[in-house]
C-alpha positions as CSV (number, residue, x, y, z in Angstrom):
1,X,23.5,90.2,12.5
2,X,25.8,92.9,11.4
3,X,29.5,91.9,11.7
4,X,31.2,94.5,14.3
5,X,34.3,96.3,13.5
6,X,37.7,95.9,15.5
7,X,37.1,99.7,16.7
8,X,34.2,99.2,18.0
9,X,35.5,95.6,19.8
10,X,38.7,97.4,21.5
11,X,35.7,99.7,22.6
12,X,33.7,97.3,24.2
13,X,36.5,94.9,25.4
14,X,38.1,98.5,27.5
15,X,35.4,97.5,29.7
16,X,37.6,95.3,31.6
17,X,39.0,98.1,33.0
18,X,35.5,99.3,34.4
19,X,34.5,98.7,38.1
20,X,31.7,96.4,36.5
21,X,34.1,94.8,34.0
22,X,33.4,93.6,30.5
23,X,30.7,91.0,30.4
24,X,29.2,88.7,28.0
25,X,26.2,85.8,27.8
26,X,29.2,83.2,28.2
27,X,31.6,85.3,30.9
28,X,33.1,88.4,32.6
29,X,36.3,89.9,32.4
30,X,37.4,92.4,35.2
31,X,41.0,93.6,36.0
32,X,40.7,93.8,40.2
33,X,44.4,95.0,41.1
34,X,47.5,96.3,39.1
35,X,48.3,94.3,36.4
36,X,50.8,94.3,33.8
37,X,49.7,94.5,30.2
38,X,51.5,94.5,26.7
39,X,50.0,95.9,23.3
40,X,51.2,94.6,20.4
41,X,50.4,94.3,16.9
42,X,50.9,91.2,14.5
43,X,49.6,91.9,10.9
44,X,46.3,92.2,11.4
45,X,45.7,91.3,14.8
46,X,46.3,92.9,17.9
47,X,47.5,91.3,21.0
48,X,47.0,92.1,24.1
49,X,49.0,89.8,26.7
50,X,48.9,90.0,30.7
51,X,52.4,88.8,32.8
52,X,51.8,89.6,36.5
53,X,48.6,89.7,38.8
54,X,46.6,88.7,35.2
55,X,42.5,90.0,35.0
56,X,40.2,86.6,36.2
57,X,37.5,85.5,34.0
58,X,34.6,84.0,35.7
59,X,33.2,81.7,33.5
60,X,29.9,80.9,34.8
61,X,26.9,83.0,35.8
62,X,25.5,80.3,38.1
63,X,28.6,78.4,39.3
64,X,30.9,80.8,39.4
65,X,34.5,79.9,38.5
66,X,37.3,82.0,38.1
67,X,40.3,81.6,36.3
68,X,43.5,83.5,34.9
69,X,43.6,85.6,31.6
70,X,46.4,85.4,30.0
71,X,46.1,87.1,26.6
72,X,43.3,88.5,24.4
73,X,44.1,88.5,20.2
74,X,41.8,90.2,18.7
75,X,41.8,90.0,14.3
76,X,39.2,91.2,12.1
77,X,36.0,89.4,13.0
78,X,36.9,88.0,15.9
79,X,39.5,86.9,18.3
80,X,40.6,84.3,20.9
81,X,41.4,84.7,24.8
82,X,43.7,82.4,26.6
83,X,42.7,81.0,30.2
84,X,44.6,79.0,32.2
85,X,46.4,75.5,31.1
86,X,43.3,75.7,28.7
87,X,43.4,75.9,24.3
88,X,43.1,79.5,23.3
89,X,38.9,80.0,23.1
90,X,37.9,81.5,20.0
91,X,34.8,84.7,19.7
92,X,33.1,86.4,17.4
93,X,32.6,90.3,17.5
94,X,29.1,89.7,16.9
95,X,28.9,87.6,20.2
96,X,29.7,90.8,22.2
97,X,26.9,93.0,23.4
């Protein structure tokens, strides 16, 4: 599978922002109410970090669970999103569809 480029990542990950959201095999993202969000670039990686009312993620398709985002990095083949108490959950570019 072809690697996908940052570009076209930030492309698909805008979704969020969508009255569908941004969704993938393993969850969905959607931002339901104002939010606030920070951009921010650290070498090669870009950050994008939520303070108030943060996006939910619902991480099951079956049993659906949702829980707070708190940041997305994303580098150049892939990036990590931060849930919750949780570790920081690493993805590839080539996950996303």
């Amino acid at each position: 599978m072809e690697d996908i480029k940052i570009e076209d990542a930030i492309e698909k990950i805008s979704k969020i922002f969508s009255e569908d959201g941004f969704c993938t095999e393993f969850f969905c993202i959607k931002i339901e109410e104002k939010t606030s969000i920070s951009f921010s670039k650290d070498g090669d990686r870009y950050i994008i970090n939520f303070s108030e009312n943060k996006p939910k993620i619902m991480l099951s398709k079956y049993v659906k669970y949702y829980i707070n985002l708190n940041y997305i990095i994303l580098g150049k083949s892939g990036g990590y999103i931060s849930v919750g108490i949780l570790p920081r959950i690493p993805f590839k570019y080539s996950w996303l569809s």
